[in-house]
C-alpha positions as CSV (number, residue, x, y, z in Angstrom):
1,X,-18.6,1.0,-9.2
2,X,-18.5,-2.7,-9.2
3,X,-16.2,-4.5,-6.3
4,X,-13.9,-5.9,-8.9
5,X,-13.4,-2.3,-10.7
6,X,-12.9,-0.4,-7.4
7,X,-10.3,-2.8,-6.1
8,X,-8.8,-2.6,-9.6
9,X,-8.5,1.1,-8.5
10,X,-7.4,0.8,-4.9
11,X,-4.8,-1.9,-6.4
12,X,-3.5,1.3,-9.3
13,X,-3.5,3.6,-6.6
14,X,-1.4,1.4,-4.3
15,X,0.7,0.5,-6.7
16,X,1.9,3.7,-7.8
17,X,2.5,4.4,-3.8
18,X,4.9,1.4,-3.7
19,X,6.6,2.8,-6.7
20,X,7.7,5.6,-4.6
21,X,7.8,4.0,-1.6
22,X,10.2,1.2,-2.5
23,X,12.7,2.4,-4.5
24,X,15.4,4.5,-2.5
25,X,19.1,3.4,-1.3
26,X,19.0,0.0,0.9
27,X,20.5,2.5,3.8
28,X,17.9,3.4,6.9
29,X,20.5,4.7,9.1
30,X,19.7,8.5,8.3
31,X,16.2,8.3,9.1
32,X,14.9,10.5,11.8
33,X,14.6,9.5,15.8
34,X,11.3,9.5,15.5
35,X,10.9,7.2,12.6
36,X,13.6,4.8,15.0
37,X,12.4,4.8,17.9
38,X,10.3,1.0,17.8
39,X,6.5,0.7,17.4
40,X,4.7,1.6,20.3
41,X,3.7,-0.7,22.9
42,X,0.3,-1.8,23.3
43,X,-0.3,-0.4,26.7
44,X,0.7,3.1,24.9
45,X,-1.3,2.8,22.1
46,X,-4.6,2.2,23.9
47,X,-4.4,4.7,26.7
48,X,-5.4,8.3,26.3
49,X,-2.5,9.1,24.1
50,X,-2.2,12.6,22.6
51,X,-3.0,11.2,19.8
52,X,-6.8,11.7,20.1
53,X,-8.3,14.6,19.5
54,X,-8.1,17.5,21.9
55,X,-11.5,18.2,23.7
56,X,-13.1,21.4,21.1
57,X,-16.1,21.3,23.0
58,X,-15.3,25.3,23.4
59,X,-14.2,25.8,19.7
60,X,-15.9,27.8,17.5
61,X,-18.0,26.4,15.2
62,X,-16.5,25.8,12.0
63,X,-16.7,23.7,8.1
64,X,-14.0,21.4,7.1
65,X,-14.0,20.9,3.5
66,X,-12.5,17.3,2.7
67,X,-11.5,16.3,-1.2
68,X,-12.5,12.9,-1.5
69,X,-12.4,10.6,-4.6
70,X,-14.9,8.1,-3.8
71,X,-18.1,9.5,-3.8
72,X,-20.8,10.7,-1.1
73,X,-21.6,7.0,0.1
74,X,-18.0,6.1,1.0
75,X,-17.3,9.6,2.4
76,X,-19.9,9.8,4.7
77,X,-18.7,5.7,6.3
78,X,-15.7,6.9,6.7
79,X,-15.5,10.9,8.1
80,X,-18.9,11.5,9.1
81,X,-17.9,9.8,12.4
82,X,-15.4,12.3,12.8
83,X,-18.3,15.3,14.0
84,X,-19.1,13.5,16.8
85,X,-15.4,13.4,18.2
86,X,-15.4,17.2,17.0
87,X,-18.8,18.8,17.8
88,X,-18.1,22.1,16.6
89,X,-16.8,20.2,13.1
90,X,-19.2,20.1,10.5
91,X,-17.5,18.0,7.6
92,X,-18.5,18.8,3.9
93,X,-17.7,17.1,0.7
94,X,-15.3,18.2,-1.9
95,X,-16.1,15.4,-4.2
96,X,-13.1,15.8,-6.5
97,X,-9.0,13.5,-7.3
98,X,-6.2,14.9,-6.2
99,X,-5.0,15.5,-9.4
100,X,-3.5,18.4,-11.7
101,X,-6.3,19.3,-13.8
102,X,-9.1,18.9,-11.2
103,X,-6.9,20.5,-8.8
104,X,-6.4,23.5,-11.1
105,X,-10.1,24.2,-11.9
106,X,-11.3,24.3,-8.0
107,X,-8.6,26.5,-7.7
108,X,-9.8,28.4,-10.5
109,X,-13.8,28.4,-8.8
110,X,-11.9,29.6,-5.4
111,X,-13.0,26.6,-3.9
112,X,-10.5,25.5,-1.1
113,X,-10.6,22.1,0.4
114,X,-9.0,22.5,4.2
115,X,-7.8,18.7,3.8
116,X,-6.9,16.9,0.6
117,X,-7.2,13.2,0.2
118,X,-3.8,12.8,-2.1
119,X,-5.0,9.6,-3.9
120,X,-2.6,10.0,-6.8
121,X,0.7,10.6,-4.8
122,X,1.9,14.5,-4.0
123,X,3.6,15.5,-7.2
124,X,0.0,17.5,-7.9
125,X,0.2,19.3,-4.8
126,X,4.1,20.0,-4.8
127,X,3.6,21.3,-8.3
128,X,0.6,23.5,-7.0
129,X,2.7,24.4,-3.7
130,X,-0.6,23.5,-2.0
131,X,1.2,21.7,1.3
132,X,1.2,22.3,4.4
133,X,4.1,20.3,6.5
134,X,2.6,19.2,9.7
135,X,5.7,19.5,11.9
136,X,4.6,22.6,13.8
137,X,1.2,21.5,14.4
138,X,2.2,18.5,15.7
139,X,4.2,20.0,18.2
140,X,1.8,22.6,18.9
141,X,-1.1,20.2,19.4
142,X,0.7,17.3,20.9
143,X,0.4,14.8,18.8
144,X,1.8,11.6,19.3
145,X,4.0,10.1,16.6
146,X,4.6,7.0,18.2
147,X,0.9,6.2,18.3
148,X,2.4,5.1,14.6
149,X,4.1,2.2,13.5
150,X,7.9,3.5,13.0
151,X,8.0,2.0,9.5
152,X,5.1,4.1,8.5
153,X,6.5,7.3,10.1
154,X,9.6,6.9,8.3
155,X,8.2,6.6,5.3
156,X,5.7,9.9,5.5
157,X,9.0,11.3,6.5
158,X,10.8,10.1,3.2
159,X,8.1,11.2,0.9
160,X,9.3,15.1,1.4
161,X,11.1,15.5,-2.0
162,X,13.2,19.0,-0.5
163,X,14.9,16.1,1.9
164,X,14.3,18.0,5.2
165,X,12.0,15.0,6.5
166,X,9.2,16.5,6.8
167,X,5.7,15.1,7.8
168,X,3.6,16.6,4.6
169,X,0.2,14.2,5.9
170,X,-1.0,11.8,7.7
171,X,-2.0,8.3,6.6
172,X,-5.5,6.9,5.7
173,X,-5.1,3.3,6.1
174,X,-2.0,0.7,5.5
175,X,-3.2,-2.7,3.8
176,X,-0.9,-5.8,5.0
177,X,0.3,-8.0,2.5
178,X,-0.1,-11.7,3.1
179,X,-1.7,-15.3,1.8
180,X,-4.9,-15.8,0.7
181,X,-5.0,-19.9,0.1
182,X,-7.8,-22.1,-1.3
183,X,-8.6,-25.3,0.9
184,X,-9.8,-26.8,-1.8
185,X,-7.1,-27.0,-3.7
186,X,-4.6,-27.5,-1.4
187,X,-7.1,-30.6,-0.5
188,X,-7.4,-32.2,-4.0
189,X,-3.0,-32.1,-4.1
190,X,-3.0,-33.6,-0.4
191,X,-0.5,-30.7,0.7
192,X,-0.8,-29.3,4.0
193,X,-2.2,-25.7,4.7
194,X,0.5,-22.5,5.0
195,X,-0.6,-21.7,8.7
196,X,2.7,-20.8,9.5
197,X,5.1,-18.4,7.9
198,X,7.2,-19.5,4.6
199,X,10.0,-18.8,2.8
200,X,9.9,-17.8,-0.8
201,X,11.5,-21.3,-1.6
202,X,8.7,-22.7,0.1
203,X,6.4,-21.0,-1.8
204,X,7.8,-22.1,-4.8
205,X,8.0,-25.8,-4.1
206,X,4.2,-25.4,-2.9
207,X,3.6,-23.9,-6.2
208,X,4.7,-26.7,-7.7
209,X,3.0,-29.0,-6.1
210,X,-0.3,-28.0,-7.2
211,X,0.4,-26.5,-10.6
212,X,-1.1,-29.2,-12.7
213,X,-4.6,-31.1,-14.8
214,X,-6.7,-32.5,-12.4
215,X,-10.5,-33.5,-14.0
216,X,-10.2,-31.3,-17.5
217,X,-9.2,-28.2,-15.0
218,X,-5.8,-26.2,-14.8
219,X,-4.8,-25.6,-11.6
220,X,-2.2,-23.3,-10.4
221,X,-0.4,-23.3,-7.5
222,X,0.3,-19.7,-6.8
223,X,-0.8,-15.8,-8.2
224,X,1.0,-12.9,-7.3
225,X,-1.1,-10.1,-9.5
226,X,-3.0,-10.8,-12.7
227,X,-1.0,-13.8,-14.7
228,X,1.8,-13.7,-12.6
229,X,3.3,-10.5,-14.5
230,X,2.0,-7.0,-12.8
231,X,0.6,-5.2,-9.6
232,X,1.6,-7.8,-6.5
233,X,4.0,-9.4,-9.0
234,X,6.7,-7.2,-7.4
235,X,6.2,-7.3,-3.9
236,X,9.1,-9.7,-3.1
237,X,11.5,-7.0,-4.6
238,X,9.4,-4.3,-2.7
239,X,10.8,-6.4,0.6
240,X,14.3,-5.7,-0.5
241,X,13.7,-2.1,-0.6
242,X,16.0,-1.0,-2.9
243,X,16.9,1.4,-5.1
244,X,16.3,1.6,-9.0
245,X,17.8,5.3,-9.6
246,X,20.5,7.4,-8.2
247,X,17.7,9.8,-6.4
248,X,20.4,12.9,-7.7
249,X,21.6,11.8,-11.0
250,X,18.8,9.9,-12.2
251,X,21.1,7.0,-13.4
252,X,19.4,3.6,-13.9
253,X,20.9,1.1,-11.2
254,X,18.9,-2.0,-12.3
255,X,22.1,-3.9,-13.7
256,X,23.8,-2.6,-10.7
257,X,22.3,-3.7,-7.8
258,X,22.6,-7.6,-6.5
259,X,18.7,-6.9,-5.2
260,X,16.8,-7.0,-8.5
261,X,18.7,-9.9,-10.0
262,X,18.0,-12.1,-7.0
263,X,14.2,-10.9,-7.2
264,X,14.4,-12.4,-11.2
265,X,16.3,-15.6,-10.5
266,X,13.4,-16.0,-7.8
267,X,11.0,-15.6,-10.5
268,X,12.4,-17.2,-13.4
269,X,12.0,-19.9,-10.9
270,X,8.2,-19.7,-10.6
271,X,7.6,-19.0,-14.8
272,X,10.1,-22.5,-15.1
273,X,7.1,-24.3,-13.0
274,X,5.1,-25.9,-16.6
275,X,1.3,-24.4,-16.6
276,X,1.9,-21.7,-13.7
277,X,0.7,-19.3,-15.8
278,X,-2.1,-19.1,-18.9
279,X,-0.3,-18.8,-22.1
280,X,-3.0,-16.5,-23.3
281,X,-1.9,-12.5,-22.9
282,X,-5.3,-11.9,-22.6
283,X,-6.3,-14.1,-20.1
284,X,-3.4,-12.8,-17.5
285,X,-5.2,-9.2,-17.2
286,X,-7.2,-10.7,-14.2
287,X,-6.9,-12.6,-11.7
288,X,-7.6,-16.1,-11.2
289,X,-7.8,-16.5,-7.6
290,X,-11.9,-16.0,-7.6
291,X,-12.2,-18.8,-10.6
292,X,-10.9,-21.7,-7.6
293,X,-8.3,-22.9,-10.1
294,X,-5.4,-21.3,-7.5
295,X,-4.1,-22.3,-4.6
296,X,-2.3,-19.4,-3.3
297,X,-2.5,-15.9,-4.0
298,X,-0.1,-13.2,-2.4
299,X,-2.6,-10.1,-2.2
300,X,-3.5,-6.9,0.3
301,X,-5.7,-7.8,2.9
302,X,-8.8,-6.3,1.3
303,X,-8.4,-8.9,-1.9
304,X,-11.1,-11.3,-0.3
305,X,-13.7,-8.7,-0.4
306,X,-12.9,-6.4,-3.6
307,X,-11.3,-9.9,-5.3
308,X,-13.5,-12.7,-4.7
309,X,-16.4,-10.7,-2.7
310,X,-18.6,-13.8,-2.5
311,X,-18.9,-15.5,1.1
312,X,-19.7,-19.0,-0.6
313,X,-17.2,-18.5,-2.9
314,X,-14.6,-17.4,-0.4
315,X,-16.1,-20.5,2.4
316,X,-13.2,-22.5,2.1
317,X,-10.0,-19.7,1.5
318,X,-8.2,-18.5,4.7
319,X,-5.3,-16.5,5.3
320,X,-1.4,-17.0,6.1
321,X,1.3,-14.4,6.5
322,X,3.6,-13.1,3.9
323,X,6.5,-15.3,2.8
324,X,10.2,-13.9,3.4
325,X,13.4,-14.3,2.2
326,X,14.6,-15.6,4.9
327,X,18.4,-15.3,6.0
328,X,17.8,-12.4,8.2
329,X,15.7,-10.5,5.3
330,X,12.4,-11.3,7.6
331,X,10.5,-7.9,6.7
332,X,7.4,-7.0,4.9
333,X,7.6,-3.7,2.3
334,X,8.2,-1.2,4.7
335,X,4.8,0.7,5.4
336,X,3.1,3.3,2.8
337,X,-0.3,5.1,3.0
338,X,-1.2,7.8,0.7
339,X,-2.1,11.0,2.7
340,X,-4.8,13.1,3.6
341,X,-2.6,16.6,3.5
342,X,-3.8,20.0,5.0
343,X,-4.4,22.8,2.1
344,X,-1.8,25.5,2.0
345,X,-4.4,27.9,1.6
346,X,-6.6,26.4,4.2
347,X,-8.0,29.2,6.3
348,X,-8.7,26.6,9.2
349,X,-5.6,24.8,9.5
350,X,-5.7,24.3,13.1
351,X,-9.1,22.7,13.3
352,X,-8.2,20.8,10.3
353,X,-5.3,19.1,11.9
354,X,-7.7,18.6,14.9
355,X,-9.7,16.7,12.1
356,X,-6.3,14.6,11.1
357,X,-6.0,13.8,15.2
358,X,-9.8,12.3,15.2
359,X,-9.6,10.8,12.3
360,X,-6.2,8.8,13.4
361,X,-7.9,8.1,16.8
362,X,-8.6,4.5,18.3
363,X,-12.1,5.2,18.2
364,X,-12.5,5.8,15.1
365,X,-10.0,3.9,13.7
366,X,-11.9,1.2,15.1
367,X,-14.9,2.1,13.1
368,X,-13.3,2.1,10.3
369,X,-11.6,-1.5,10.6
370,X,-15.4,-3.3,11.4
371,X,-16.2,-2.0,7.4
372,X,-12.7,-3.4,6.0
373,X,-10.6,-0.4,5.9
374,X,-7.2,-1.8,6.5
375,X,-6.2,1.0,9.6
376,X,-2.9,3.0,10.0
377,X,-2.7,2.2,13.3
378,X,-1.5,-1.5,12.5
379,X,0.3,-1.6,15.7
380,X,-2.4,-1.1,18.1
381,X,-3.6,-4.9,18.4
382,X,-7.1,-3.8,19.9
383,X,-7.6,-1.8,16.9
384,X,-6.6,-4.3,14.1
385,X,-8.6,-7.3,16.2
386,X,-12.0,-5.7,14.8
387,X,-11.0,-5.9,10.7
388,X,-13.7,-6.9,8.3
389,X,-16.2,-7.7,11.6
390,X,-19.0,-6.0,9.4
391,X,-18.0,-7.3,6.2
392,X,-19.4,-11.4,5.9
393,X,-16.7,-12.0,3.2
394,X,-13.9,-12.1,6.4
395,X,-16.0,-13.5,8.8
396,X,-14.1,-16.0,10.9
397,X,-11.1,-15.9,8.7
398,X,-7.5,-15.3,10.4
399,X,-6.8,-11.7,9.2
400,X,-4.4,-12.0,11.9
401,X,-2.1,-13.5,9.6
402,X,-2.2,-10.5,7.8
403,X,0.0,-8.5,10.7
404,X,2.2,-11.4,11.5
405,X,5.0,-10.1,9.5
406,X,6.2,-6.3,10.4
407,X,7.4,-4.0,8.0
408,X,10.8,-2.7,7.4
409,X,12.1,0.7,7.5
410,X,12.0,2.5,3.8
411,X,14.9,4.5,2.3
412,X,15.9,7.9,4.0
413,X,15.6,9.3,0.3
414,X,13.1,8.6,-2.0
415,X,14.3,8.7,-6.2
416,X,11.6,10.3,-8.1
417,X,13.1,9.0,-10.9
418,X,11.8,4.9,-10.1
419,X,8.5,5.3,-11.8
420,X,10.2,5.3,-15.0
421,X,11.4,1.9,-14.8
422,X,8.7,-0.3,-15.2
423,X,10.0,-3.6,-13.7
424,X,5.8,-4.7,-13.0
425,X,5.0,-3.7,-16.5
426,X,7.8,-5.8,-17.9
427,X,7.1,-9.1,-16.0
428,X,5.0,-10.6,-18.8
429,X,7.6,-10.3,-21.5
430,X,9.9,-11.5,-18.9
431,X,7.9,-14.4,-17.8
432,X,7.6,-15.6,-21.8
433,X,11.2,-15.1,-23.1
434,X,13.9,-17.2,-23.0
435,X,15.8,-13.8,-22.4
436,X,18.6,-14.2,-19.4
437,X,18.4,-11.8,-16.6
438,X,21.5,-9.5,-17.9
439,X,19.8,-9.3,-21.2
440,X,16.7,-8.3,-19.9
441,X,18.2,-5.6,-17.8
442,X,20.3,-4.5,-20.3
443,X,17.3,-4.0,-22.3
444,X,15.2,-2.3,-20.0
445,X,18.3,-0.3,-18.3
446,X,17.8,1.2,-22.0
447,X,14.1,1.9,-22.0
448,X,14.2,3.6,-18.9
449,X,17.0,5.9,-18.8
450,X,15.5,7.1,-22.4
451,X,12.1,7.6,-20.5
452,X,14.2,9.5,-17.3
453,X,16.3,11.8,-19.8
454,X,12.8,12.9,-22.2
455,X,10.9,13.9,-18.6
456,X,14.1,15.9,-17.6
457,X,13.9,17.6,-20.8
458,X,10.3,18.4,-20.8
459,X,11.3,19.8,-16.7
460,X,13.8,21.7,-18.3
């Protein structure tokens, strides 16, 4: 698979996370203890905390069968490590998505996974009744949740759709968002570098600033998903943390809520800037970033290498942390991860979970953050100081940036009706009409709730 296709993946895959992630009531004050109780501090998180993996040196011998979507290559970078935390673990491939249908037919071949890498959200393994909460095994092995960030725990929490805050998995890696900037062009426009945290006003006026001809070349001050209208289009609404849908009723709250009209005004702003975007549909299904017409582009973390992938290419771009609203909204999205889950029908839970524990370990986590994979344990420093450090395309660039800003706490409840309203999808009409924000909600208040009532039909 080529770098630009797999992060065009990753990107899908993270995307449809955010969907679920982002879109419950503005209202954290229901989350559990556990989930607000503060990141934990350094000195925790680099001591033998009970977060690594119990000594199984006496353990029976045993096979942990992992689903994994990315191939044999990948899997073996990235959990072949684990057998020599685990010495009676032997980990074997279940090369196979999360998803209904492939689900179904290993099912069907009595092939059971022990732990499922849940790359297209848990609505396959709910439906399947294939999870099993890791509460008790937590407590039972001693497994330290504040080893997490709190923002991430909350969230694995909020992802339970019975509402009893359950932890249903843990996390395989969180990717920061932030800047990637150009030099370059910040060079041939004479405006000074983002080494410091912005504003999304800021950003705007920067925008400006370098959105203009220079030598038979269109340049563009600033990129937020391909063309300005999908993927990382959204993430200053995903800062908000709002919600779309009544998570009961499955009522659109679009029109509703002060949120997502601030989020438009904000980017009516940016479309208003002449020759931000190209006026060709077809040319705003990728991004422009690589092509070193763009100044700024608000990515994940791993954009330089899946996105531009070329050291020379990449020489002169270097990293600044995510803009904010500002007036006391100072947080990043709050933290999501898809899961690796233990089976149901896993006859090896316990050594499984063992697995989860190595996996989520300093040690190996640290492995893991050398080949650019963005880790979960974002707020151990020592940890996170090692991204990309075998991957040339970061070399010497500040990924540091990348953690500068923290993320905020996500909803208590998450709607499972918000993937029906397709605000990312919609950006491109939005950013070519002359529609006014009421209109345009109006319109796609419509589209949606005809969307929400047709899938609780089919449900029913």
């Amino acid at each position: 698979m080529s770098n630009r296709k797999r992060y065009q993946s990753m990107l899908l895959i993270a995307i449809l996370m955010l969907t679920a992630i982002f879109s419950g009531c503005t209202s954290s004050s229901n989350a559990p203890t556990e989930a607000s109780s503060g990141n934990a501090t350094e000195s925790n998180t680099n001591s033998n905390s009970a977060s690594e993996p119990a000594n199984a040196d006496n353990d029976e011998p045993v096979t942990i069968k992992v689903l994994y979507p990315w191939g044999p290559d990948a899997f073996e970078q990235r959990y072949r490590g684990i057998e020599d935390l685990l010495p009676n673990v032997t980990i074997e491939l279940v090369d196979a998505r999360a998803e209904l249908e492939p689900l179904q037919e290993l099912n069907a071949q009595k092939i059971v996974p022990d732990i499922i890498f849940a790359n297209w959200g848990l609505d396959p393994l709910f439906e399947l009744d294939m999870i099993e909460p890791l509460d008790d095994m937590i407590a039972k092995h001693q497994f330290d949740l504040n080893t997490l960030d709190a923002s991430l725990v909350a969230t694995m929490r909020a992802l339970d759709k019975e509402g009893q805050g359950r932890i249903l998995g843990f996390p395989i890696q969180y990717s920061p968002y932030g800047i990637w900037y150009n030099k370059e062009v910040f060079d041939k426009f004479g405006v000074e570098y983002p080494t410091e945290r912005l504003t999304w006003d800021e950003v705007v006026e920067l925008a400006k600033q370098m959105t203009a001809e220079r030598d038979g070349i269109q340049y563009r001050g600033l990129e937020m998903g391909p063309g300005l209208a999908s993927g990382e289009v959204t993430i200053p609404l995903s800062q908000l943390a709002v919600n779309l849908t009544d998570p009961d009723t499955g009522e659109v709250l679009i029109d509703k809520e002060p949120a997502v009209t601030r989020y438009l005004e904000l980017m009516k702003r940016i479309y208003s800037i002449p020759g931000i975007f190209n006026e060709d549909p077809e040319a705003r299904k990728d991004y422009e970033f690589s092509k070193k017409n763009v100044g700024m582009i608000v990515s994940w973390i791993e954009y330089l290498r899946w996105g531009v992938g070329d050291p020379e290419v990449a020489a002169n771009m270097e990293a600044a942390p995510l803009p904010v609203w500002g007036d006391g909204q100072e947080a990043a999205p709050p933290a999501g991860s898809n899961l690796l889950v233990i089976n149901k029908y896993s006859e090896h839970k316990d050594a499984a979970f063992k697995v989860l524990m190595a996996y989520l370990s300093p040690e190996h986590q640290t492995n893991l953050a050398k080949i650019g994979d963005a880790p979960p344990l974002f707020n151990n420093k020592e940890v996170v100081s090692h991204f990309g450090e075998e991957v040339e395309v970061f070399a010497e660039k500040n990924v540091a940036a990348f953690y500068e800003v923290s993320p905020g706490l996500p909803p208590a409840k998450i709607s499972t009706w918000d993937k029906y309203v397709d605000i990312s999808g919609s950006m491109l009409k939005f950013s070519t009409s002359d529609m006014d924000i009421a209109s345009f909600l109006r319109e796609l208040k419509e589209e949606s709730q005809i969307k929400i009532t047709e899938a609780t039909n089919q449900s029913n």
